[in-house]
C-alpha positions in Angstrom: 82.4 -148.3 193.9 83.5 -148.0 197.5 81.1 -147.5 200.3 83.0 -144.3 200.8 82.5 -142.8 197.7 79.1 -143.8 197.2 77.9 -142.2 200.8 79.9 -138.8 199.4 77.9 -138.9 196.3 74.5 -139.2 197.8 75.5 -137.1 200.3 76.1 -134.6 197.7 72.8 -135.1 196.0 71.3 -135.0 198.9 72.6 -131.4 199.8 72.1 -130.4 196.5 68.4 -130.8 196.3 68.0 -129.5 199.6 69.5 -125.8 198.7 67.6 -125.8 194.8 64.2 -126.4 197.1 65.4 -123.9 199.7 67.1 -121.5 197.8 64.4 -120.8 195.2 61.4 -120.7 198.0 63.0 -118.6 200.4 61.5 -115.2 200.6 63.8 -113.7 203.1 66.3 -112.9 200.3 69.5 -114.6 202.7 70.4 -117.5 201.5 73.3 -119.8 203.7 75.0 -123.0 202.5 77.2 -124.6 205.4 78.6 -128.0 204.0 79.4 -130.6 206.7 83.2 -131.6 207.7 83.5 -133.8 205.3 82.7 -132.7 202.1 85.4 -131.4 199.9 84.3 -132.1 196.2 81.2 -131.1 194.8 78.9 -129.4 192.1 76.1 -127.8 193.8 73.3 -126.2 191.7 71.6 -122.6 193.4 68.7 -120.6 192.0 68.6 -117.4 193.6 66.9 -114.1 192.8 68.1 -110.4 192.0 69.4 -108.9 195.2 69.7 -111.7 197.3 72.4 -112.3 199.9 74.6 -115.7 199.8 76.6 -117.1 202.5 78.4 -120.2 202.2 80.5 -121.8 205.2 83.0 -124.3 204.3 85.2 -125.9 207.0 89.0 -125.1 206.7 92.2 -125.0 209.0 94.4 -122.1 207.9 95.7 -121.8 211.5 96.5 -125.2 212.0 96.9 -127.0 208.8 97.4 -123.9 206.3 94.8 -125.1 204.4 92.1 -122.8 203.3 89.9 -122.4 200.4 90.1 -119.7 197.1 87.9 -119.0 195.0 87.3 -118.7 191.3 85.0 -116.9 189.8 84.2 -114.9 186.2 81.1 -112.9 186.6 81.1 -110.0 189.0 78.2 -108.5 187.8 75.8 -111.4 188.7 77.7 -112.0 192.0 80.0 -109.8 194.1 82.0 -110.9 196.9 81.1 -108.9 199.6 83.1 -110.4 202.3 85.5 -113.6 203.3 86.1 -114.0 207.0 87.7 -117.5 209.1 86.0 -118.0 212.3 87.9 -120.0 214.6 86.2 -123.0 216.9 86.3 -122.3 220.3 88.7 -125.0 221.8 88.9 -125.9 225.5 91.7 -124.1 227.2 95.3 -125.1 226.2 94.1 -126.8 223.0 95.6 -125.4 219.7 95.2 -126.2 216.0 92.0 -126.5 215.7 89.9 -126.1 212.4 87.1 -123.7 211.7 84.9 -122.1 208.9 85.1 -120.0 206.5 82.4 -117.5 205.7 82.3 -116.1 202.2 79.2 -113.5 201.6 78.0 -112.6 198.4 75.4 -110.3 196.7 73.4 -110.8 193.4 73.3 -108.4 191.0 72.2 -108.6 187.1 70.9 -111.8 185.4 72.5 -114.6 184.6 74.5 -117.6 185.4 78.1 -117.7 187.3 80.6 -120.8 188.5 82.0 -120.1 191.8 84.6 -122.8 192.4 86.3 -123.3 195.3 89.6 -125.0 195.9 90.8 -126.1 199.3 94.7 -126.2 199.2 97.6 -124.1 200.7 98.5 -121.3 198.6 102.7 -121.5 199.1 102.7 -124.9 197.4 102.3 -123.7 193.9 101.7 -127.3 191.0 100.0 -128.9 193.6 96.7 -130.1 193.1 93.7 -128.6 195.4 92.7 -131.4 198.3 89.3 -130.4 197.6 87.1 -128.6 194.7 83.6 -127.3 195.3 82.0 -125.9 192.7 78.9 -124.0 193.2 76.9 -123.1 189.7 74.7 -120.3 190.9 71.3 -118.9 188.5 70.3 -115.5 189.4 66.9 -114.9 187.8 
């Protein structure tokens, strides 16, 4: 296994224990995941409670690239999007194209357990594999 890809994974672990411990001890009920530059695959594991507020930030560069991330999802009534917004970084003057984040914001509802999964890729070039998938598997308890 490459260095590479063995940095990514722990990386990934890493991050993933850090929002199960945060996320279920947290008594402020909002709960924000901003993944670093460069992470684009995934499976992240969050335990949240009734009513609680999810942000996550991913990095993207519709602007620049036309890359940007969609989501998948199957269970509205455990989570509802209740907005998506790209916040551009602020470049010096005359500098274009740069990237930015995305902010997606959700809300808990009922019980249960939901798969968000993200997919970074442009969405004119249809039969094209995403560039990245990040799959967050979220228990509302």
């Amino acid at each position: 296994m490459g260095f590479a890809k063995h940095f990514m994974q722990v990386t990934t672990l890493l991050i993933a224990l850090a929002l199960m411990v945060s996320c279920s001890q947290r008594k402020d009920h909002d709960n924000v995941i901003s993944l670093p530059d460069f992470v684009t695959d995934a499976n992240i594991k969050v335990i949240l409670n009734q009513n609680d507020t999810l942000k996550i930030v991913l990095r993207s560069s519709p602007d620049s690239t036309g890359y940007d991330w969609s989501l998948e999802f199957n269970n509205p009534d455990i989570v509802k999007i209740i907005s998506k917004k790209y916040v551009a970084d602020k470049l010096p003057r005359g500098y274009t194209g740069g990237g930015g984040n995305s902010i997606w914001t959700f809300h808990t509802g009922s019980k249960g357990d939901v798969l968000l999964k993200f997919k970074y890729e442009r969405d004119w070039e249809k039969g094209i594999p995403p560039s990245g998938v990040i799959s967050f598997a979220i228990n509302v308890r």
